[in-house]
VOPAGU-2260 file (C-alpha; in pm, 1 decimal, decimal comma):
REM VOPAGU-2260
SITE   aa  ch    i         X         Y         Z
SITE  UNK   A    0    8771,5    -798,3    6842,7
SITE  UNK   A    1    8500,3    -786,2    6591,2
SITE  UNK   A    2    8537,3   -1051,2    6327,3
SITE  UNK   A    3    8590,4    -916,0    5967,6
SITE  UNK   A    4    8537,4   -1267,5    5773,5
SITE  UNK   A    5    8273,4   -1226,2    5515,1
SITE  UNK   A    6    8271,1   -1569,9    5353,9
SITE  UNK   A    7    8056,7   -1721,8    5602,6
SITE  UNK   A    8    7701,2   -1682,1    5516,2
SITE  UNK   A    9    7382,1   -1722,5    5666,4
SITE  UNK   A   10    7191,0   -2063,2    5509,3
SITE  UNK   A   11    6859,4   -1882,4    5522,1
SITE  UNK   A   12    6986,0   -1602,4    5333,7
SITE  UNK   A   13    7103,0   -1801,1    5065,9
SITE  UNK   A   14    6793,1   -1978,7    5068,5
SITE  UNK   A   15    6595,7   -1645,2    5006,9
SITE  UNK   A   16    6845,7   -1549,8    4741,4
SITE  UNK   A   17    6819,2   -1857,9    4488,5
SITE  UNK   A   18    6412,1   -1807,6    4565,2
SITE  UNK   A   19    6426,8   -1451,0    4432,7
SITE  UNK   A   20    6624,2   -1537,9    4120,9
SITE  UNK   A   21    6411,3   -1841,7    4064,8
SITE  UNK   A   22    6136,7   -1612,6    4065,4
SITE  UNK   A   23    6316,3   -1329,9    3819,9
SITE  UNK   A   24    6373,1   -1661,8    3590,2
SITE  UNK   A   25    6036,9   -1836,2    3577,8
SITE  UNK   A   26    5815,6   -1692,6    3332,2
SITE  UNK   A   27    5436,8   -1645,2    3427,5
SITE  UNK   A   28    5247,4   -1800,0    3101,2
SITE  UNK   A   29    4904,7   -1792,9    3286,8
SITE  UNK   A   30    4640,9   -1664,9    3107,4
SITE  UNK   A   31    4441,9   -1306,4    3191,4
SITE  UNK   A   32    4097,3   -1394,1    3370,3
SITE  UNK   A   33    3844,9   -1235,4    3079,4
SITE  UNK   A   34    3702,1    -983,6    3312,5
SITE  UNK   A   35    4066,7    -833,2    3378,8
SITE  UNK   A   36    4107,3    -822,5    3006,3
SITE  UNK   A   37    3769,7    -699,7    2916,1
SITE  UNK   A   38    3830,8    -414,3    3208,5
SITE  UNK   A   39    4188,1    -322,2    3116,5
SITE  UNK   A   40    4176,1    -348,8    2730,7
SITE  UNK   A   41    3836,1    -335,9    2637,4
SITE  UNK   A   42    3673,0     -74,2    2877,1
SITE  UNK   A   43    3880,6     194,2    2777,7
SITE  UNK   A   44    3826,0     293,8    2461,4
SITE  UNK   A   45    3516,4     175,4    2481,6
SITE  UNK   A   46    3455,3     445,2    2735,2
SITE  UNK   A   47    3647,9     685,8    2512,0
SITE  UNK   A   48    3433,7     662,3    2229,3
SITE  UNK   A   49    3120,8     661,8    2433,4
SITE  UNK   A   50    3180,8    1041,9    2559,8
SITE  UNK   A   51    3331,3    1177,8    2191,0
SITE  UNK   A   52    2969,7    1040,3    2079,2
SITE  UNK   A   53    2832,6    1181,8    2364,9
SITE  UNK   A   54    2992,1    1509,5    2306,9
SITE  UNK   A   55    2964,0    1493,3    1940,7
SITE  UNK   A   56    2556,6    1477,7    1999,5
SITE  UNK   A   57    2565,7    1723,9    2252,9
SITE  UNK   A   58    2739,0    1973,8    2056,2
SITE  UNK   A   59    2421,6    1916,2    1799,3
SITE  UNK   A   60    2129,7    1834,8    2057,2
SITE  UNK   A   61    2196,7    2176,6    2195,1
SITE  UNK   A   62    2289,8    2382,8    1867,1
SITE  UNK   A   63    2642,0    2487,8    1976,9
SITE  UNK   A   64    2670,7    2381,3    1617,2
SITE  UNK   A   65    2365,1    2480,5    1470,1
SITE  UNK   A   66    2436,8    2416,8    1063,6
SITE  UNK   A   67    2435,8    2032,7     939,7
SITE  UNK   A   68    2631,6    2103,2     677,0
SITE  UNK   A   69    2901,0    2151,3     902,4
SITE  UNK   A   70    2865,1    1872,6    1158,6
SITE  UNK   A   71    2597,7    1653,5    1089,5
SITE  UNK   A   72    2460,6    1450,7    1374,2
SITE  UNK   A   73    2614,3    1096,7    1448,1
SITE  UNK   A   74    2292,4     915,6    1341,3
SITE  UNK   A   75    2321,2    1118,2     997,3
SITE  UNK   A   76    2644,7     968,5     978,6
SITE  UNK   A   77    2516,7     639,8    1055,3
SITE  UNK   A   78    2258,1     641,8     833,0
SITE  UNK   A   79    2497,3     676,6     525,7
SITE  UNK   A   80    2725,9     397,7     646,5
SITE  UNK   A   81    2449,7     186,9     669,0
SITE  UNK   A   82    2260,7     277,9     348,6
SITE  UNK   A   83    2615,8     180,8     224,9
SITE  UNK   A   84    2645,7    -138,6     338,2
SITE  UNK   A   85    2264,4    -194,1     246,7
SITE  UNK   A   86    2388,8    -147,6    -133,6
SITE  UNK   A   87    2672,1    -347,7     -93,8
SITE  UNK   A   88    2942,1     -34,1    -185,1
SITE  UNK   A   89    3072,4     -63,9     171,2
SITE  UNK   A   90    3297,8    -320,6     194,7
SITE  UNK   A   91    3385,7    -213,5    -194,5
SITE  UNK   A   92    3537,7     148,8     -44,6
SITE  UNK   A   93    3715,7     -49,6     232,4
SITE  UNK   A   94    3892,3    -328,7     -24,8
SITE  UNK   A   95    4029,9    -134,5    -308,6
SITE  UNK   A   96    4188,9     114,7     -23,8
SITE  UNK   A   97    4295,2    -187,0     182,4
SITE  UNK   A   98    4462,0    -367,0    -125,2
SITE  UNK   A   99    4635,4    -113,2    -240,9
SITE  UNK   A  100    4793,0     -40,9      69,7
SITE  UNK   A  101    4895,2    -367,0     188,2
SITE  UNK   A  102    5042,2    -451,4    -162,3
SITE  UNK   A  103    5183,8    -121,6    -183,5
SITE  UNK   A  104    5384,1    -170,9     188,5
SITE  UNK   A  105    5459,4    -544,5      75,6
SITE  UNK   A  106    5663,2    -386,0    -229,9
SITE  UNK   A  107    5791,4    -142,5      38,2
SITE  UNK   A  108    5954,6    -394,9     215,6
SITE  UNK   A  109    6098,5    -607,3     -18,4
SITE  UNK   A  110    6280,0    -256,6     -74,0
SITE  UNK   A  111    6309,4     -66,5     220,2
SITE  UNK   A  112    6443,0    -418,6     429,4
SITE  UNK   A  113    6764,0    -519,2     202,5
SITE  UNK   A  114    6836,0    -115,1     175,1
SITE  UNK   A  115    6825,7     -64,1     573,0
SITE  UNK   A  116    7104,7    -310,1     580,5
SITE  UNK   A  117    7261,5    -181,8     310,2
SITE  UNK   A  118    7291,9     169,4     503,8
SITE  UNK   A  119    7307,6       1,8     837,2
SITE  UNK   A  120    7638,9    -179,2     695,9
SITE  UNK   A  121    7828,7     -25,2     443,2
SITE  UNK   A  122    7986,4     338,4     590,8
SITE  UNK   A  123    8021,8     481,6     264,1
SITE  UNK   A  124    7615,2     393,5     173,0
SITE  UNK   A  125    7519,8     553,9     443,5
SITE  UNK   A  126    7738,1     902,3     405,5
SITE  UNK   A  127    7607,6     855,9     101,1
SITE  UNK   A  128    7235,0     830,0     152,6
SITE  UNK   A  129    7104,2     840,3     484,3
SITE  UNK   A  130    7092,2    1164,5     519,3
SITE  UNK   A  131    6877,2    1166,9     196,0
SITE  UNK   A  132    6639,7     856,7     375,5
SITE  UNK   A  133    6646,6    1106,8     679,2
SITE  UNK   A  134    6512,0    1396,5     453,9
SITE  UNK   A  135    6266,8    1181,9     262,5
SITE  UNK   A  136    6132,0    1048,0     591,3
SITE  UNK   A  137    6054,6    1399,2     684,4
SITE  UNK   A  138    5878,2    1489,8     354,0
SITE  UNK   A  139    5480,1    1500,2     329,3
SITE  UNK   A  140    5337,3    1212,7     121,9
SITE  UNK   A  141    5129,3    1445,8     -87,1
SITE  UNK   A  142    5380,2    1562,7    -237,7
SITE  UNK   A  143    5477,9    1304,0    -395,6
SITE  UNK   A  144    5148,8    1280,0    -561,2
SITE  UNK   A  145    5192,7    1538,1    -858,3
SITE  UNK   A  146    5510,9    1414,8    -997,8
SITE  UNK   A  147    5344,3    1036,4    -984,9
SITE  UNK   A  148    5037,8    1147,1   -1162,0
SITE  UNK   A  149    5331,1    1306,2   -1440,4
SITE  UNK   A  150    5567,6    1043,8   -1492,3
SITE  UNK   A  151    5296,1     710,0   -1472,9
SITE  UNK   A  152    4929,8     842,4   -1532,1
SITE  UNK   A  153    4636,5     820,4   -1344,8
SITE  UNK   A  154    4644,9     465,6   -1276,5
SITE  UNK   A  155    4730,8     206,0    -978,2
SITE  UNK   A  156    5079,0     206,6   -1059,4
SITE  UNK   A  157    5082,8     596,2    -969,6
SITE  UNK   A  158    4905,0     477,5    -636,1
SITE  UNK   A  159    5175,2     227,4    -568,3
SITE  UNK   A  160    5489,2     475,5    -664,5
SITE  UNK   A  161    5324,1     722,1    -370,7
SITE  UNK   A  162    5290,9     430,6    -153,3
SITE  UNK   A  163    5645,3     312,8    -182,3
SITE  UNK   A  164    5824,4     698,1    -161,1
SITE  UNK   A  165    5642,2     739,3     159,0
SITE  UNK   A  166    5702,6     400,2     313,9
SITE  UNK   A  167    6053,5     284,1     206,1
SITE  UNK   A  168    6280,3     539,9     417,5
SITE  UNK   A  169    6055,5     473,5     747,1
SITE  UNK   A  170    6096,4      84,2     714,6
SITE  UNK   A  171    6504,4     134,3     594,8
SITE  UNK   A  172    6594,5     404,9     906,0
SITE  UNK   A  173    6399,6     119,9    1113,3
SITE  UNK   A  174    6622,4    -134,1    1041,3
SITE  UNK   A  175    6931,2     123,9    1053,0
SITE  UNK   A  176    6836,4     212,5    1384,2
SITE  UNK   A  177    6785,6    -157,2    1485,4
SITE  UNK   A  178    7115,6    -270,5    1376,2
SITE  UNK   A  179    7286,2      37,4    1559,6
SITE  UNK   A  180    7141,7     -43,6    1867,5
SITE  UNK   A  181    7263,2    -437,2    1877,1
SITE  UNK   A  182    7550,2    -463,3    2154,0
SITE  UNK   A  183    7893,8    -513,8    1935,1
SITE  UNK   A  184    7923,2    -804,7    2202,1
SITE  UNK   A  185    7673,8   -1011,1    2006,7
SITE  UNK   A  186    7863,3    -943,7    1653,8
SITE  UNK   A  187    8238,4   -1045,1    1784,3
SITE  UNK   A  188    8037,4   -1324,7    1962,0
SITE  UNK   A  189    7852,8   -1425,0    1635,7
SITE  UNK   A  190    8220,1   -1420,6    1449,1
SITE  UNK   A  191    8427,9   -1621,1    1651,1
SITE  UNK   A  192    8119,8   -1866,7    1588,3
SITE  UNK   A  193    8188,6   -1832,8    1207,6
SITE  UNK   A  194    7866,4   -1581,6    1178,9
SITE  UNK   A  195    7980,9   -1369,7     899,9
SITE  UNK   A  196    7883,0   -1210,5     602,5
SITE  UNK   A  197    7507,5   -1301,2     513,2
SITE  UNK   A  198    7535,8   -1587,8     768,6
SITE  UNK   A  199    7583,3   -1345,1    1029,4
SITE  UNK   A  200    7341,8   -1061,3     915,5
SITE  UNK   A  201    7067,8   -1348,5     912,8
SITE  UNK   A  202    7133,3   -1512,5    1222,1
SITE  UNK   A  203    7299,6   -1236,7    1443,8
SITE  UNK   A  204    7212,9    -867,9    1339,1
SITE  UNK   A  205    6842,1    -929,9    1185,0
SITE  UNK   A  206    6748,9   -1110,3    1497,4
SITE  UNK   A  207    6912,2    -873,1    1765,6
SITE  UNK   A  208    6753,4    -530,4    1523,8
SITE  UNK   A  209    6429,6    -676,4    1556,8
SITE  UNK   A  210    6265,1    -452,8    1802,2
SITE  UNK   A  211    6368,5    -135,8    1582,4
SITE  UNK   A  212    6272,7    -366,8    1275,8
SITE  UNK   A  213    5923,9    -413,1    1355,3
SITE  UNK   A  214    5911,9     -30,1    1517,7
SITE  UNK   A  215    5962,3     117,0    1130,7
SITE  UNK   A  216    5732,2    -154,1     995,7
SITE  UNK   A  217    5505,7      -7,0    1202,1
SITE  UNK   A  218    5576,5     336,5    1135,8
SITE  UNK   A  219    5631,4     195,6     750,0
SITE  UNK   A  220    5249,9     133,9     761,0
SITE  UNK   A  221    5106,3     429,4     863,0
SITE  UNK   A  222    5319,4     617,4     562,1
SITE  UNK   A  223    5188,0     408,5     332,9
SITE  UNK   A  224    4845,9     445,3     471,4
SITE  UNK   A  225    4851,0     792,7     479,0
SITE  UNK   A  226    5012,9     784,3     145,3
SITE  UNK   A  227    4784,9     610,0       1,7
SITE  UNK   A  228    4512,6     819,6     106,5
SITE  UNK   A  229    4643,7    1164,4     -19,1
SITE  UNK   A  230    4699,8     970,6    -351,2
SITE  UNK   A  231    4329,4     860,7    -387,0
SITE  UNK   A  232    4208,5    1231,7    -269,7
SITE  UNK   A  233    4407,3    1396,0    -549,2
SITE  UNK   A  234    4424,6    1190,9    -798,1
SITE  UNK   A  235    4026,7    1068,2    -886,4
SITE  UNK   A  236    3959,7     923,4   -1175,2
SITE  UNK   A  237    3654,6     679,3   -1239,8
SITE  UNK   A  238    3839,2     373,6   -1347,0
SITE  UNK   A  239    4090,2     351,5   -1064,6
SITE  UNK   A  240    3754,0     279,9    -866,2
SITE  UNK   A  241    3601,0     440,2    -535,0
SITE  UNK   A  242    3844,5     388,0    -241,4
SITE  UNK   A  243    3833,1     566,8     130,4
SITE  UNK   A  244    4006,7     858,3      10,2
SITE  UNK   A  245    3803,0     912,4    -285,5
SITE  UNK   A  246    3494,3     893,4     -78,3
SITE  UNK   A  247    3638,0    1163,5     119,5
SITE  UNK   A  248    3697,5    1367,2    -183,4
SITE  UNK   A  249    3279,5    1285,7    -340,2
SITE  UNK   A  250    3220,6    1421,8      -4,5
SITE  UNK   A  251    3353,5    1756,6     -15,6
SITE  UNK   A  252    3277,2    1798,7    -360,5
SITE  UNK   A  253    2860,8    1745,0    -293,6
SITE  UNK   A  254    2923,8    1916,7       8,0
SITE  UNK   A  255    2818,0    1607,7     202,8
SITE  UNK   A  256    2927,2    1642,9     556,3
SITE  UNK   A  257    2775,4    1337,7     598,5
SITE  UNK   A  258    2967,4    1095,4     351,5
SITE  UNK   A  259    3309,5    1263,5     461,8
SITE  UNK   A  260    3283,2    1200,4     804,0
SITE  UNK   A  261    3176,6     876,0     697,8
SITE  UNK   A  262    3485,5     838,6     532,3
SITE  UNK   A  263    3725,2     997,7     773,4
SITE  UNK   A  264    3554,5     736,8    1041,0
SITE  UNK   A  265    3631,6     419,4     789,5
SITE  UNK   A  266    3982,5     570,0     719,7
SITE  UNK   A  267    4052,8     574,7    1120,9
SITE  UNK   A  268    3900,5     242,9    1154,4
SITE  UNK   A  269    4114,0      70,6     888,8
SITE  UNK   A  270    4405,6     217,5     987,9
SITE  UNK   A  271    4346,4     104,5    1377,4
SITE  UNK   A  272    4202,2    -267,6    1280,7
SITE  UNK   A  273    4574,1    -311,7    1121,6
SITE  UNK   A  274    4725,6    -177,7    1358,2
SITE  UNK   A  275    4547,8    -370,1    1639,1
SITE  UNK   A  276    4519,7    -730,3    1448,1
SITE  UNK   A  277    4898,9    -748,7    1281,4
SITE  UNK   A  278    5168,8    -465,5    1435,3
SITE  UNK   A  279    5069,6    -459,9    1821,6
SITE  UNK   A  280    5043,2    -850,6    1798,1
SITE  UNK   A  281    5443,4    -864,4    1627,4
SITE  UNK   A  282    5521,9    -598,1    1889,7
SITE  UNK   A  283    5394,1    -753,7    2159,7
SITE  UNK   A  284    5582,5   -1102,7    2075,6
SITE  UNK   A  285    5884,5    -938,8    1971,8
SITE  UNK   A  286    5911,2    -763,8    2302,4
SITE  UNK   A  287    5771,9   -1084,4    2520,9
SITE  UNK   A  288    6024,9   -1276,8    2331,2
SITE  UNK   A  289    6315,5   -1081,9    2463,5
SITE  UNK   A  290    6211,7   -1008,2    2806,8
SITE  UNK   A  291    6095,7    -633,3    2744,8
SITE  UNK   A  292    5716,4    -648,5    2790,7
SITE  UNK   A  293    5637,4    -506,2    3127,2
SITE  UNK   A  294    5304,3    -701,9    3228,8
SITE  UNK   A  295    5057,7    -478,4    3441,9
């Protein structure tokens, strides 16, 4: 008769078992060789740039585009970036853009952060307005820009009212969706500790929403940068100085193909130097942090 007693198990398999969840449990903290870095990360948009350059010239080498006024030539381009830099406005266009903006999403999350929790927490707040964050969310940033100009002027504070109505309900639904997506196992855990009230929002529910957190921060950003930018466009005037967007405005005005593409091309590299040296760095430890970053 064939022996139906399961308990009795094989040393070597148990051997292999504990090996395999050893190895599930041991984090790797070895460092990328540079030439797998410099392939994986580097390479690639490296290579990506190359042929929009490459295609870019071609469409002018060959006249597919024969009228400069319409798309100049990427050394045409070049030329006015550096001529800029030569006369020092460069990094002049770049910093009253960049200033504004970070300010602008600092005062966004001072704002948006206490009034995500205050919808994430309070039913009634968020029957109230969440629907309304929802629908503001969804609304272009331009428009915003006309009523500013109305109620405070053509001034900064104008530029920082556009900033905040575009970036407050992306950073506030972040954090609501954060704190909806922490497991109600951590929150009864966190109060039979004695984690309640603002003890248990900071140590429990902030920590545990952080991946949707730092998700609308970074969605938070690109409103504001965008923002920002349809502000400066619009709204010119000579003593809120020359910023990115107001280049791109000079541009179309002397119907300078050059200077706007120069613009659009320091607008894209702003915008990808923030994200690259402060969001994808938070995301990435963040994610590492909790287990969640797949490693190629």
């Amino acid at each position: 008769m064939a022996s139906t007693d399961t308990t009795a198990k094989d040393p070597g398999d148990l051997a292999g078992l504990e090996a395999g969840l050893d190895a599930l449990e041991t984090v790797h903290s070895g460092r990328r060789p540079l030439r797998q870095t410099l392939t994986e990360k580097v390479l690639p948009p490296v290579v990506a740039v190359a042929l929009v350059l490459a295609v870019w010239q071609a469409l002018v080498s060959f006249e597919i585009v024969d009228d400069p006024t319409k798309l100049p030539a990427p050394g045409a381009v070049w030329d006015v970036v550096r001529q800029a830099w030569l006369e020092g406005e460069l990094l002049g266009y770049i910093w009253t853009s960049v200033s504004r903006g970070l300010l602008g999403f600092f005062f966004a999350l001072l704002i948006g952060t206490p009034l995500g929790l205050l919808v994430a927490r309070v039913k009634f707040v968020r029957a109230a307005i969440g629907p309304i964050l929802s629908g503001l969310q969804s609304l272009p940033s331009v428009a915003w820009v006309p009523p500013a100009v109305i109620w405070l002027g053509l001034n900064n504070q104008m530029m920082y009212a556009v900033i905040l109505l575009g970036a407050v309900p992306s950073i506030a639904n972040g954090l609501v969706s954060g704190v909806d997506q922490v497991p109600p196992l951590f929150l009864r855990a966190g109060r039979t500790l004695g984690a309640t009230g603002i003890r248990g929002t900071w140590h429990i529910v902030l920590p545990a929403a952080l991946p949707g957190y730092v998700a609308g921060l970074k969605q938070g950003w690109a409103f504001s940068w965008r923002s920002l930018m349809a502000a400066e466009i619009i709204a010119s005037f000579p003593d809120l100085g020359v910023g990115l967007g107001q280049l791109l405005e000079n541009g179309r005005n002397a119907s300078d193909m050059a200077m706007v593409f120069e613009a659009i091309l320091l607008i894209l590299t702003v915008g990808i130097a923030i994200d690259l040296l402060v969001f994808s760095p938070l995301e990435r430890w963040v994610l590492r942090s909790r287990g969640l970053l797949v490693k190629g």
